[in-house]
N, C-alpha and C positions, 0 to 999 in steps of 0.2 A: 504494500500500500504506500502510495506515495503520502505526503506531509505538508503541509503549503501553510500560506499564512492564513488566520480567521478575518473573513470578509470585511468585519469594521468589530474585531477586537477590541479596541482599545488599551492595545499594550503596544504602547509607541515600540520599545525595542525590540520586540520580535516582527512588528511589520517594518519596520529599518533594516533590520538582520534579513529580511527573507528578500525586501525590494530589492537584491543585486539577478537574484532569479524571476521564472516565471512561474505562472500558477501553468496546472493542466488546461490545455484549449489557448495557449500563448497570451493569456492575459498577466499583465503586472501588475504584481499587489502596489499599494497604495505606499509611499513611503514616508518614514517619519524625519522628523528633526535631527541634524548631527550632535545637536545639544542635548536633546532626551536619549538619543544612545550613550551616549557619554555620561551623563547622569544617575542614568539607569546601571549603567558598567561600573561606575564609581563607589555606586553604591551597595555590592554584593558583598557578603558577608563572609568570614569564613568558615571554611568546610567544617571547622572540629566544634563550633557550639550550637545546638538545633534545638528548639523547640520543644516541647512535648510531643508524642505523636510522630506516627514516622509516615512517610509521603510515599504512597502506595504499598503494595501491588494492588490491592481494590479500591483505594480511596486519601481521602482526609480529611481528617477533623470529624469525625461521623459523617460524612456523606461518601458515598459510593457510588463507581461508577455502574450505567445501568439505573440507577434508582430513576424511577419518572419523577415528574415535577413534584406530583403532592405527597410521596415520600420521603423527596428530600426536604420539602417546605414544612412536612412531618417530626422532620429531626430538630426543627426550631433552630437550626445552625445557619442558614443563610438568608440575605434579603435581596428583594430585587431590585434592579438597575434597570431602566430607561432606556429606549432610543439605540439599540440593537436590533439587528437584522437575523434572519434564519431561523435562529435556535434563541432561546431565552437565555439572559443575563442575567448573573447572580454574584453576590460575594457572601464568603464566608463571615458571621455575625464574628469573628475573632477576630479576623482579619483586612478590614475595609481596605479597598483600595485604591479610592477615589473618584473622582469624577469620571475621569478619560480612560478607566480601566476594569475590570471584571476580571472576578476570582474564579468565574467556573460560567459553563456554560451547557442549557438543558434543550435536549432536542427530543420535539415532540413520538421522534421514531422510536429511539434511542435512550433515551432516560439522563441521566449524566454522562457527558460526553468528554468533556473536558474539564480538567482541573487542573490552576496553574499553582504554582507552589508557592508558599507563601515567605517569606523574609526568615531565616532563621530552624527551616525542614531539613530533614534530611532523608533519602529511600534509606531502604533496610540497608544497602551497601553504602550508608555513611557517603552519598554524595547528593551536594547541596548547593544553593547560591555562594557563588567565592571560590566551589571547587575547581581545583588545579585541572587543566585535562588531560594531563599525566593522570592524574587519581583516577578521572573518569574512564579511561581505556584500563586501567587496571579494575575496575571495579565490571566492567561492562566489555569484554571482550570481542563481543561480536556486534559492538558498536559499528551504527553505518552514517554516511554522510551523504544528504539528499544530494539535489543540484544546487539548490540553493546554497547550500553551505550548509546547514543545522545537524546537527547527529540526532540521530534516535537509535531505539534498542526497543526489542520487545520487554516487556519488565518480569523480570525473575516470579517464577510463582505465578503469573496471570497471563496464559499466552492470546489471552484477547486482548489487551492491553500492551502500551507504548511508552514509554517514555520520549521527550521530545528536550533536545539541550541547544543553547542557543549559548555561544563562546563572543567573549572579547578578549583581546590580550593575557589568549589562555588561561580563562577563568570562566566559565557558566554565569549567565547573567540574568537566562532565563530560563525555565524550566516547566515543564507540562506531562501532565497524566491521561493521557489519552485512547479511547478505544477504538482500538483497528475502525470499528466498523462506525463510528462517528459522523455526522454527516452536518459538522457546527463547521469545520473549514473544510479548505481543498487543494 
């Protein structure tokens, strides 16, 4: 399965990261600010101190991927976000993340589609925003790298499930939980 950018996301750096490719069908994603990449990159954290909670194989923070909408809006963990396209926007009630951006995203097919990781996660292999990607190919071996530039992996433990890495000056700056079968981007 290929991996592309979310139509109108709202995460400046992953549509920046992905605007040097194309989506399937030759269209270019939208691109962002050299200034929110940069901000976004400056502001990753490192690998060794995380959160509670560990950032997949099925999920985070109590929502799961697959869960449909009033399941996850069941678990009282997340709220909704506005003025998105496709699939529903949402953030994690732990984790807001602003105006221009969305913590996860619920498609009507699909249930939970996407979940991006939050400041401070780490997966069960201790890789996280800040992570080196040296760590990341040690952790994830069978790491691949689209056209765009992003790695992904299938995720340990869940093979409907993806993980999705977005690098700046060899660091992870953004990171996503994603189900193969998805249909929130392209």
């Amino acid at each position: 399965m290929t991996h592309a950018v979310v139509r109108r996301m709202g995460r400046p750096a992953l549509v920046a990261a992905l605007a040097v490719g194309m989506l399937p069908g030759g269209v270019a994603p939208a691109a962002a600010t050299t200034a929110a990449l940069a901000t976004t990159a400056a502001s990753a954290t490192s690998s060794t101190a995380y959160a509670p909670g560990t950032f997949g194989p099925f999920g985070y923070g109590g929502v799961k991927l697959g869960m449909s909408a009033k399941q996850a809006r069941a678990t009282r963990k997340i709220v909704p976000k506005t003025g998105w396209s496709q699939c529903t926007a949402w953030d994690l009630k732990a984790h807001p993340t602003g105006r221009d951006r969305v913590g996860l995203f619920i498609s009507k097919r699909r249930g939970v589609a996407v979940i991006f990781a939050p400041k401070g996660v780490g997966t069960p292999q201790r890789i996280g925003l800040g992570s080196t990607e040296r760590e990341l190919k040690k952790a994830y071996p069978g790491l691949k790298r689209s056209a765009s530039g992003y790695r992904y992996v299938t995720v340990p433990g869940n093979s409907k499930a993806s993980y999705l890495f977005l690098l700046s000056r060899g660091r992870i700056y953004e990171m996503a939980l994603t189900l193969k079968t998805q249909d929130c981007v392209n």
